[in-house]
MARMI-626552 format. One record per residue (C-alpha): residue in one letter; chain; x, y, z; residue number from 1. Coordinates in pm, 1 decimal. Layout:
// MARMI-626552
> A | A | X | Y | Z | NUM
...
//
This chain:
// MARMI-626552
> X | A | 4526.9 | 17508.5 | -996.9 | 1
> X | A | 4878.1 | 17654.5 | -1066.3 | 2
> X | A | 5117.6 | 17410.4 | -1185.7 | 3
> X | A | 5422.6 | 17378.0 | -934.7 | 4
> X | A | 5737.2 | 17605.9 | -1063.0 | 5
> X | A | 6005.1 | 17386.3 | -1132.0 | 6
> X | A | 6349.4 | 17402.0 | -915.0 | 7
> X | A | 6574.7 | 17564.0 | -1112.5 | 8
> X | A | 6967.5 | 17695.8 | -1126.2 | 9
> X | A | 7194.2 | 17916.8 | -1269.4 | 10
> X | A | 7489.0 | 17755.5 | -1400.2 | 11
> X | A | 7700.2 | 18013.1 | -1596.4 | 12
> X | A | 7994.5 | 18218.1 | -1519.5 | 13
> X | A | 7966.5 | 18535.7 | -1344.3 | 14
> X | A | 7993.5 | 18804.1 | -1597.8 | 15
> X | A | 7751.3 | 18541.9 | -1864.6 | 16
> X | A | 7511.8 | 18652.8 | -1599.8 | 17
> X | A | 7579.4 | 18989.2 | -1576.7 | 18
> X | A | 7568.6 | 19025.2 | -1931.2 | 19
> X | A | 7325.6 | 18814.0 | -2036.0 | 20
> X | A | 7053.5 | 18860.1 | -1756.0 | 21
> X | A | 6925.9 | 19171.3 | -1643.2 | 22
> X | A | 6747.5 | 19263.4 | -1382.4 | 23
> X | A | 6418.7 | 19252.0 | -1597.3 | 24
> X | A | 6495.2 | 18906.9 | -1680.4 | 25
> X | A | 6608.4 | 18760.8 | -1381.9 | 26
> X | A | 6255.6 | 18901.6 | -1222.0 | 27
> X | A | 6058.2 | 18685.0 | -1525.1 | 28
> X | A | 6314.9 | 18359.4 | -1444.0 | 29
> X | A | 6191.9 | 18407.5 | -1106.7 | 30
> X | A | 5823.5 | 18411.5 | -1265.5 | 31
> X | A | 5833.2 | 18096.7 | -1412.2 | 32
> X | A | 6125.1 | 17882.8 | -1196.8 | 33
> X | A | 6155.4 | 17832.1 | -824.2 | 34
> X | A | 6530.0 | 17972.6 | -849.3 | 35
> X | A | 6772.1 | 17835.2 | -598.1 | 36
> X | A | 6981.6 | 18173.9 | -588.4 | 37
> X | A | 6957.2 | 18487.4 | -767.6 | 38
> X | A | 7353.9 | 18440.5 | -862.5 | 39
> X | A | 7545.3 | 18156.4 | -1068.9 | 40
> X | A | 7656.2 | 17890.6 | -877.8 | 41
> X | A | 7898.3 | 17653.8 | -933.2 | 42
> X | A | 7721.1 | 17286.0 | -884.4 | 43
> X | A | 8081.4 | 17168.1 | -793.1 | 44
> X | A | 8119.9 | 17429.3 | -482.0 | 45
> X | A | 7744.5 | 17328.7 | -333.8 | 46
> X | A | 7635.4 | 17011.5 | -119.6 | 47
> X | A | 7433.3 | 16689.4 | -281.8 | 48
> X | A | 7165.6 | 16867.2 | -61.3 | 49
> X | A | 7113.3 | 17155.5 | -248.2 | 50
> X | A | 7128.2 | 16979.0 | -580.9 | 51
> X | A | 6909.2 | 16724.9 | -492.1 | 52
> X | A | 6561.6 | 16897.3 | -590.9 | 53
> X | A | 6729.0 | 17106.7 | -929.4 | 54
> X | A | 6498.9 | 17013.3 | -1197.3 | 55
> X | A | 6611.2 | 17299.8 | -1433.7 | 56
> X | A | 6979.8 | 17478.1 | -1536.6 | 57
> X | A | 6939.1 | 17730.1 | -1679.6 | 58
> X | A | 7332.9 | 17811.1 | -1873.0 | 59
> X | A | 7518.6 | 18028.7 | -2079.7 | 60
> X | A | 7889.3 | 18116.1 | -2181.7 | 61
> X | A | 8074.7 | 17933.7 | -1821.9 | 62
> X | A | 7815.3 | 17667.9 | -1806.3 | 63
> X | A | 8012.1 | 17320.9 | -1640.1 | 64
> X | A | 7996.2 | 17016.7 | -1853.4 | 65
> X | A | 7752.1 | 16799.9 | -1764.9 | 66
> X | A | 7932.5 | 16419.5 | -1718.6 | 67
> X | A | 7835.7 | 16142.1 | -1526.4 | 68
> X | A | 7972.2 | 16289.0 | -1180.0 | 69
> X | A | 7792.5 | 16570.2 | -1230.2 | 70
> X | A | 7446.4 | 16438.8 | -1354.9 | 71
> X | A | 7425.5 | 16170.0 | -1076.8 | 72
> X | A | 7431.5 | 16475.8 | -794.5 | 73
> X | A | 7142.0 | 16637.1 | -1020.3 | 74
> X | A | 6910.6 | 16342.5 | -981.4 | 75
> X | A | 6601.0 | 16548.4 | -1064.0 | 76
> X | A | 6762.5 | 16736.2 | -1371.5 | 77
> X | A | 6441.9 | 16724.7 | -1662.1 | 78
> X | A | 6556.2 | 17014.1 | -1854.6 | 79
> X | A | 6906.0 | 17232.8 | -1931.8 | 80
> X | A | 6799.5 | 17600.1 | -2143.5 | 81
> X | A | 7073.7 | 17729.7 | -2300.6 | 82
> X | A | 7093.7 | 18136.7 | -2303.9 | 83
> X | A | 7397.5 | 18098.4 | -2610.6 | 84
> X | A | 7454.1 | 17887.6 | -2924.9 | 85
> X | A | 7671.0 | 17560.1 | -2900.7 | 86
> X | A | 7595.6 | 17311.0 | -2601.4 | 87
> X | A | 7866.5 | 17116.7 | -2729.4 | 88
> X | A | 8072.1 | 17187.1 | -2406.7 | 89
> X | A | 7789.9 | 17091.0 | -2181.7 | 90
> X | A | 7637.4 | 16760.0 | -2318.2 | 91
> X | A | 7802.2 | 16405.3 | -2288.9 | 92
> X | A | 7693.4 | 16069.2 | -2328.1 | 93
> X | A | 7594.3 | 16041.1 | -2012.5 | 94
> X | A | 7345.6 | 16355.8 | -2043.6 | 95
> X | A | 7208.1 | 16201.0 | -2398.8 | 96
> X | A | 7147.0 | 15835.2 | -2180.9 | 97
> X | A | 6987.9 | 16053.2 | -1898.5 | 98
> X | A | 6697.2 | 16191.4 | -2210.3 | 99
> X | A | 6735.9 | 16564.0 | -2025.5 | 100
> X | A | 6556.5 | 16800.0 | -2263.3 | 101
> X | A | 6821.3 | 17074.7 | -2398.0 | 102
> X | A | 6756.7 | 17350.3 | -2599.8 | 103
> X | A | 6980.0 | 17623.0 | -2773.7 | 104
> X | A | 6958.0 | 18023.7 | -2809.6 | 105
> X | A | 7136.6 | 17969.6 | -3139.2 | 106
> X | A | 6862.0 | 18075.0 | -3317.5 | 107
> X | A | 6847.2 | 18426.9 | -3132.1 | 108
> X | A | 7234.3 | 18450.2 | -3239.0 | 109
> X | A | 7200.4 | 18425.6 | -3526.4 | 110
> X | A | 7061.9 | 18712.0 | -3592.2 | 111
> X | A | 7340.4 | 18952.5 | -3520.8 | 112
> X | A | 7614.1 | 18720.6 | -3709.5 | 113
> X | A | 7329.1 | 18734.2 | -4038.6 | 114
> X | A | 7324.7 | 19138.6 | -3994.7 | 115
> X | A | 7678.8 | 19148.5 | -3964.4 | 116
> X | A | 7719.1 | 18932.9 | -4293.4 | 117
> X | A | 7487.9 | 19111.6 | -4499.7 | 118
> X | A | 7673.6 | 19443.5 | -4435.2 | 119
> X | A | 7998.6 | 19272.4 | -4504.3 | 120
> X | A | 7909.1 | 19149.6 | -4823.3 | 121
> X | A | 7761.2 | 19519.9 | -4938.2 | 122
> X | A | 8101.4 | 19653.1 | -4823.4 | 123
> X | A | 8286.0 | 19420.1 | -4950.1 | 124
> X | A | 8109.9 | 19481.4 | -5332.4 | 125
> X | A | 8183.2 | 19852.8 | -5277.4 | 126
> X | A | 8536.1 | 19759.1 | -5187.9 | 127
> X | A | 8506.6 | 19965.9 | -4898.8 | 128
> X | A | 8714.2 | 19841.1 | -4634.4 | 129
> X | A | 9007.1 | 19785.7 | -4889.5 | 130
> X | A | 8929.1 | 20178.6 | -4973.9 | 131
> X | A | 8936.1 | 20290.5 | -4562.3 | 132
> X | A | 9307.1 | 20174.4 | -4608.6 | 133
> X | A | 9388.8 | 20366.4 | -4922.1 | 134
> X | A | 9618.7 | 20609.0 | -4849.8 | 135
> X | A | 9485.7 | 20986.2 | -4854.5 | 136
> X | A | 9660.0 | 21100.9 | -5169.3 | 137
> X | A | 9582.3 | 20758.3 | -5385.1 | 138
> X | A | 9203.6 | 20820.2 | -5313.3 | 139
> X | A | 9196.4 | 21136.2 | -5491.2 | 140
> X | A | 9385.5 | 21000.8 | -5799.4 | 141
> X | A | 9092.2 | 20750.1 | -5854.4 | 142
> X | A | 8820.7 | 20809.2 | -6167.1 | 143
> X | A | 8500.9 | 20610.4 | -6249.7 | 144
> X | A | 8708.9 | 20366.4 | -6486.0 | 145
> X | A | 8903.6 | 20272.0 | -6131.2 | 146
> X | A | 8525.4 | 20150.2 | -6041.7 | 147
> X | A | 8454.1 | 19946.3 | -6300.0 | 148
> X | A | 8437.3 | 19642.0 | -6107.6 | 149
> X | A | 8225.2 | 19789.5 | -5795.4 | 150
> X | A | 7891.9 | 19757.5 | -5673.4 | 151
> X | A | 7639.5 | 19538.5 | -5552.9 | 152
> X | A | 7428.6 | 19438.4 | -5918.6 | 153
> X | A | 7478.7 | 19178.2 | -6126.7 | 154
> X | A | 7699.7 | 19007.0 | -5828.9 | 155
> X | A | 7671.8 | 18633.2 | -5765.3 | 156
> X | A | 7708.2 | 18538.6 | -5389.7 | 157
> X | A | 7774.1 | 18176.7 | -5265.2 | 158
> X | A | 7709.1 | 18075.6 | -4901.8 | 159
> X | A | 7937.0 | 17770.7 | -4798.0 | 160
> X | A | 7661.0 | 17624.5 | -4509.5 | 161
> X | A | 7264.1 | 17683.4 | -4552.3 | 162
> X | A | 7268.9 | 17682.5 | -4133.7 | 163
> X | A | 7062.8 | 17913.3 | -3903.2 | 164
> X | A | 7273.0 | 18213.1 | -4017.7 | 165
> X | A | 7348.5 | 18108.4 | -4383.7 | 166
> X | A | 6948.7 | 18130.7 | -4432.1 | 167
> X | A | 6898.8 | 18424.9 | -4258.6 | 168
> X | A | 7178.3 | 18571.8 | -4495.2 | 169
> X | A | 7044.8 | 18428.1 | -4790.3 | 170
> X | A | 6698.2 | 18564.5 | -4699.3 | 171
> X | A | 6859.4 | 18900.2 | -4627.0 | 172
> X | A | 7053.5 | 18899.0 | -4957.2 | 173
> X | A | 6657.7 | 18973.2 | -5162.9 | 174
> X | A | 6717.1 | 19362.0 | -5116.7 | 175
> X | A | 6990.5 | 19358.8 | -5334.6 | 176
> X | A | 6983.4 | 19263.7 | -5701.3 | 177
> X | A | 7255.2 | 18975.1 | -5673.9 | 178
> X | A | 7220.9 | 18641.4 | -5762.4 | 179
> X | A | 7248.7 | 18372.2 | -5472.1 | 180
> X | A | 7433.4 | 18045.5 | -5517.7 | 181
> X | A | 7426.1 | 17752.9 | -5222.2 | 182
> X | A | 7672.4 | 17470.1 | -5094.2 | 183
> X | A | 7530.9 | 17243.5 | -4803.8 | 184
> X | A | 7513.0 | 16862.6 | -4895.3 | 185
> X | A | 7304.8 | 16842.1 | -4612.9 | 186
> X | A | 7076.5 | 17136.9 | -4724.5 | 187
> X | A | 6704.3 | 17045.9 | -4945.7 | 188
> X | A | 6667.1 | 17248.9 | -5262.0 | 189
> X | A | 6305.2 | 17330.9 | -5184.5 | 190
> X | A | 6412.2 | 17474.6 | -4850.6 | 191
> X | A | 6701.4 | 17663.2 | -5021.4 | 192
> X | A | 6488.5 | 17775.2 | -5324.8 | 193
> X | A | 6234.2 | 17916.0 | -5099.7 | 194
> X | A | 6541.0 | 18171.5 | -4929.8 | 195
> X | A | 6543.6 | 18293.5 | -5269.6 | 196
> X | A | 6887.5 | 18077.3 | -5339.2 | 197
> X | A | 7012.1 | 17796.7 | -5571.7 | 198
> X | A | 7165.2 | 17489.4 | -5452.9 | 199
> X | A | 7500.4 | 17361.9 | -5595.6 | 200
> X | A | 7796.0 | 17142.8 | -5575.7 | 201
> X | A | 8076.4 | 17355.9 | -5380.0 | 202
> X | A | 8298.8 | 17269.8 | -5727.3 | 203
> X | A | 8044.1 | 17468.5 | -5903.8 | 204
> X | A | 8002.8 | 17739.1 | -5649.2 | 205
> X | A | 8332.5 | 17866.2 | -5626.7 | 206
> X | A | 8396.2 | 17954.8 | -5960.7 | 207
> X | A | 8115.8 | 18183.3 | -6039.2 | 208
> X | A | 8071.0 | 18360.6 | -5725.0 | 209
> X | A | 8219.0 | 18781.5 | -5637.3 | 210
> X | A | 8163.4 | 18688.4 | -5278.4 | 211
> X | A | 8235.2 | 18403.7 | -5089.7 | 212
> X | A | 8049.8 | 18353.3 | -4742.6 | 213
> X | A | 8155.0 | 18151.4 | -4469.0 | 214
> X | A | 7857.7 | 17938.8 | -4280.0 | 215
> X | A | 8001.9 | 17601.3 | -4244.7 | 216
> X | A | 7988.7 | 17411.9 | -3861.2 | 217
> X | A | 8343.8 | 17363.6 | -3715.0 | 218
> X | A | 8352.0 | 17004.6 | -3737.1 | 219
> X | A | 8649.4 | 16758.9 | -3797.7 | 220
> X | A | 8524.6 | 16718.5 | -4129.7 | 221
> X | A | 8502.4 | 17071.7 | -4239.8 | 222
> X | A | 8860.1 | 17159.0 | -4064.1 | 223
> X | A | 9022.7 | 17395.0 | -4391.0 | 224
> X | A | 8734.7 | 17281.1 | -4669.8 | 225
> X | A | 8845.4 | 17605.0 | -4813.1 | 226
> X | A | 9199.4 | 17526.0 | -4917.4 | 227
> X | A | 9426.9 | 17592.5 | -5146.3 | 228
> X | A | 9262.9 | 17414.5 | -5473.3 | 229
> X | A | 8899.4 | 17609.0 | -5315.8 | 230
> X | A | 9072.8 | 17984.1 | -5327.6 | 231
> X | A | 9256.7 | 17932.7 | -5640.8 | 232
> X | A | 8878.4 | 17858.8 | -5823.6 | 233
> X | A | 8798.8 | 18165.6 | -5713.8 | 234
> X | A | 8739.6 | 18464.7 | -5954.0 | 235
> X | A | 8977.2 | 18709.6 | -5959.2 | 236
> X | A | 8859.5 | 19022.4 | -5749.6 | 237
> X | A | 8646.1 | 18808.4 | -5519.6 | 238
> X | A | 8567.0 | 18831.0 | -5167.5 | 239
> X | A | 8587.5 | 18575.6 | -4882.0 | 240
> X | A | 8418.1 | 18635.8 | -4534.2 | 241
> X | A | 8395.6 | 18458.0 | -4254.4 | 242
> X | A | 8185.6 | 18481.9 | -3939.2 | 243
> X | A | 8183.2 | 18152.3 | -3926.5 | 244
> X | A | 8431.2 | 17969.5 | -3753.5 | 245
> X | A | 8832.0 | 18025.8 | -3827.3 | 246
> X | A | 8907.4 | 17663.1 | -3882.1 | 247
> X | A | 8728.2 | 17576.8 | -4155.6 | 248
> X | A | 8932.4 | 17839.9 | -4391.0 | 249
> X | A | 9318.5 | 17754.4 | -4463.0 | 250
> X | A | 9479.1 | 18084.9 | -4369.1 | 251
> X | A | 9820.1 | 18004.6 | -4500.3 | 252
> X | A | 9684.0 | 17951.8 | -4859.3 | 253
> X | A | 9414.8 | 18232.0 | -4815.0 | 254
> X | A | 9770.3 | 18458.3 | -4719.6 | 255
> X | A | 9929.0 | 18326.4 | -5058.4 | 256
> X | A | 9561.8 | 18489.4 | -5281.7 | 257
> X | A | 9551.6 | 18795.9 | -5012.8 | 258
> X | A | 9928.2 | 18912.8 | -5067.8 | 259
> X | A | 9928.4 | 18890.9 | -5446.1 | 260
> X | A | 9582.2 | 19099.3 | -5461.6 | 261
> X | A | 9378.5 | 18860.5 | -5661.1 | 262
> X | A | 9121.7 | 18820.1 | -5331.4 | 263
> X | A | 8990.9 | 19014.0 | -5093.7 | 264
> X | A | 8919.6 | 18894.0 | -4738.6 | 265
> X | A | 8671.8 | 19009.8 | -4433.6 | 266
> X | A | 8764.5 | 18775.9 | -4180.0 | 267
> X | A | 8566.9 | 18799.1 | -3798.7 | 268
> X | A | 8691.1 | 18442.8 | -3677.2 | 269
> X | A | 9082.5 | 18354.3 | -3758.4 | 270
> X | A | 9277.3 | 18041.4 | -3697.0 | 271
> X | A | 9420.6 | 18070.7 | -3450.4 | 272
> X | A | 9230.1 | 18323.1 | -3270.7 | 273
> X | A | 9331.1 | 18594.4 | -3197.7 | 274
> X | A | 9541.9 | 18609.6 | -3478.2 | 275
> X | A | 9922.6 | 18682.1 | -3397.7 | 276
> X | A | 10030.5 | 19007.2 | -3389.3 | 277
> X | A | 10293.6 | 18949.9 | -3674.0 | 278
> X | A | 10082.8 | 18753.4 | -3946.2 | 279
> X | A | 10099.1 | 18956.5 | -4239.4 | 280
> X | A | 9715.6 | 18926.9 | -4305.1 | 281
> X | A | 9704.9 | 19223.5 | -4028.9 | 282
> X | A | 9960.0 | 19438.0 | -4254.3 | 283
> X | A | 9759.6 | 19354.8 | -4627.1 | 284
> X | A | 9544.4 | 19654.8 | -4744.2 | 285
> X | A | 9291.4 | 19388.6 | -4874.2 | 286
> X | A | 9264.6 | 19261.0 | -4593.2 | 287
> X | A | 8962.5 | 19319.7 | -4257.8 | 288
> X | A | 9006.1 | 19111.1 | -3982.0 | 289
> X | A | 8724.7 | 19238.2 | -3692.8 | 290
> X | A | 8777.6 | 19070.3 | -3339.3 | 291
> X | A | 8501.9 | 18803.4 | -3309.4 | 292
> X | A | 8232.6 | 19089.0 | -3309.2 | 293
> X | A | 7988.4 | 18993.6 | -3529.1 | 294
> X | A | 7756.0 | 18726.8 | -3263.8 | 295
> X | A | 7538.9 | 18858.2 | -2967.9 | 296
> X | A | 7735.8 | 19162.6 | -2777.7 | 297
> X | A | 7616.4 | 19432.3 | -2560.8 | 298
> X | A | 7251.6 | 19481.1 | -2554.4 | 299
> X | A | 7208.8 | 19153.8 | -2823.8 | 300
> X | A | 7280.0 | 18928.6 | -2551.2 | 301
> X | A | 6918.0 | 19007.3 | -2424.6 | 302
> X | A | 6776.9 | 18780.1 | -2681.7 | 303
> X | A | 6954.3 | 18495.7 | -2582.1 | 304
> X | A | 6847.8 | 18565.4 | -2218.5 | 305
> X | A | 6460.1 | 18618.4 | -2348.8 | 306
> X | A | 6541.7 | 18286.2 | -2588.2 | 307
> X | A | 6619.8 | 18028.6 | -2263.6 | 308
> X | A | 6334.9 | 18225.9 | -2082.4 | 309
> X | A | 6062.7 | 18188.9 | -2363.9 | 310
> X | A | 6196.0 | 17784.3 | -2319.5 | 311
> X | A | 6132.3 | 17738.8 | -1979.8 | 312
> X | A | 5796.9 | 17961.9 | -2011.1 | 313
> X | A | 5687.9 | 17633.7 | -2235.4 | 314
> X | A | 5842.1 | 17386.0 | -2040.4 | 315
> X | A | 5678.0 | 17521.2 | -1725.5 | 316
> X | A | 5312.4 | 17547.9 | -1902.6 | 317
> X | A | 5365.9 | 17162.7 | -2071.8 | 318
> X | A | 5449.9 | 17335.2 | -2411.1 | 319
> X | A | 5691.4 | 17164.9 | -2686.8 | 320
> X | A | 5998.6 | 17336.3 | -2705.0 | 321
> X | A | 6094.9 | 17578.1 | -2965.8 | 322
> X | A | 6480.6 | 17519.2 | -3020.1 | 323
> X | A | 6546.0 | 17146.3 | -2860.3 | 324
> X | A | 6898.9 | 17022.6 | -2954.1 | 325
> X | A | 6928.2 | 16617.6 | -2974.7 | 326
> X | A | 7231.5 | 16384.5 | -2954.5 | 327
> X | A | 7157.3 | 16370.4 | -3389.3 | 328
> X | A | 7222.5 | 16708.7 | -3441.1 | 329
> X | A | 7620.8 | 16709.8 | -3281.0 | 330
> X | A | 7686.1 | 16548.8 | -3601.2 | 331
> X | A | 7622.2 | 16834.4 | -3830.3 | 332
> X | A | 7596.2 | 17098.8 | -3574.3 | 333
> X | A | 7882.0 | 17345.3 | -3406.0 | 334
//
């Protein structure tokens, strides 16, 4: 006998659902869920009625925040799957006292922000992107000795944050012939080791690495761990980048290192975001700032979709989840 399909809803904005859900994927939600509409709704705008029997949201980029007002017209809520990364904006207290499974797609986002990273840090050993704004006639000037200090062997890279992405990096990192250097304190050497990595105090990080690799969670604790005192134990000539978040880098001191030309910078996430028009990072020739691009876009934000849908596949068959998040994990999670 087929088990019963579970109630479900989606809460999201408009355009997460547009983006996120095609019509492919909608048709296998509609597989596995008894869906209440084949649009978004917003759980505020509909009667207790129609709430009553939701055992499932399924939510993305829009999703509402799920407080006690709003959990005690869902009294049948089980399970929330999450087609993006962070539920920070949808759990509460409330939801953790309630024991309503949650899961994340973080996983599946990772991916592009790891891709994105890895390419960054070959450019960045080429120099390329300072080279893109060399002008025409300085270009042709330059002979091998001007390249010296290029390439991508020999180089030491440190990632600040062992997370999802910072492993996937690290893993990624093997194709080159670099050496890769590791600062979580919540990360295990054995796990790190096996990435192909070596863990180490941040102090003893900084000062050996070319590149410097932003994975850290934006947390009140890790608001600007890369200072001043962090960028000045940099090497001359290195590279910071981060796709990460823009908080956890201090841009006014990493503006002091950019102007003189002792470090480069490849920077997807700024503080604040997006970064004024007149900040005179935008104007430094060793300087890449790309507009929050490198997480799931365009046709990447199908794996978040088939990520939540893979979730309630399991949940509906009595499975263990793949990706659960816990009330734990906000404490060293974004």
């Amino acid at each position: 006998m087929t088990a019963p399909r579970p109630r479900a809803l989606l809460a999201m904005s408009a355009d997460a659902a547009q983006t996120v859900f095609d019509d492919s994927r909608l048709t296998r939600l509609a597989e596995f869920s008894d869906l209440a509409s084949a649009v978004p709704v917003d759980i505020d705008a509909i009667s207790d009625a129609e709430l009553g029997d939701i055992e499932v949201l399924i939510t993305s980029w829009g999703a509402p925040t799920l407080d006690a007002r709003r959990l005690a017209r869902l009294p049948k809520l089980r399970a929330v799957f999450h087609a993006a990364g962070s539920v920070r904006e949808i759990v509460t207290d409330a939801f953790w006292d309630r024991g309503i499974l949650i899961t994340s797609a973080a996983d599946a986002n990772a991916v592009p922000v790891a891709e994105f990273t890895f390419a960054a840090i070959v450019l960045a050993g080429k120099r390329a992107f300072v080279h893109l704004r060399t002008p025409v006639e300085k270009r042709a000037q330059l002979g091998l000795l001007d390249y010296t200090n290029i390439g991508n062997v020999d180089r030491t890279i440190g990632l600040v944050g062992f997370s999802r992405i910072g492993r996937r990096v690290a893993e990624m990192l093997r194709a080159l012939d670099v050496r890769v250097l590791v600062a979580d304190p919540f990360a295990e050497a054995a796990a790190v080791a096996a990435a192909g990595a070596e863990l180490v105090p941040l102090d003893d990080l900084l000062p050996q690495v070319d590149v410097l690799s932003l994975h850290a969670p934006d947390l009140p604790s890790t608001h600007h761990m890369i200072g001043a005192a962090q960028l000045a134990a940099l090497p001359d000539g290195a590279t910071v980048i981060n796709t990460a978040r823009g908080r956890i880098l201090d841009h006014d001191a990493l503006l002091v290192e950019c102007r003189t030309g002792r470090l480069d910078a490849v920077l997807d996430v700024t503080d604040p975001e997006p970064l004024p028009a007149d900040s005179e990072l935008h104007r430094l020739p060793n300087v890449a700032i790309t507009p929050h691009i490198a997480g799931s876009l365009g046709t990447e934000l199908r794996r978040l979709a088939d990520s939540a849908l893979d979730e309630l596949a399991a949940y509906t068959a009595g499975a263990a989840p793949q990706h659960p998040i816990t009330a734990a994990d906000m404490a060293t999670s974004a």
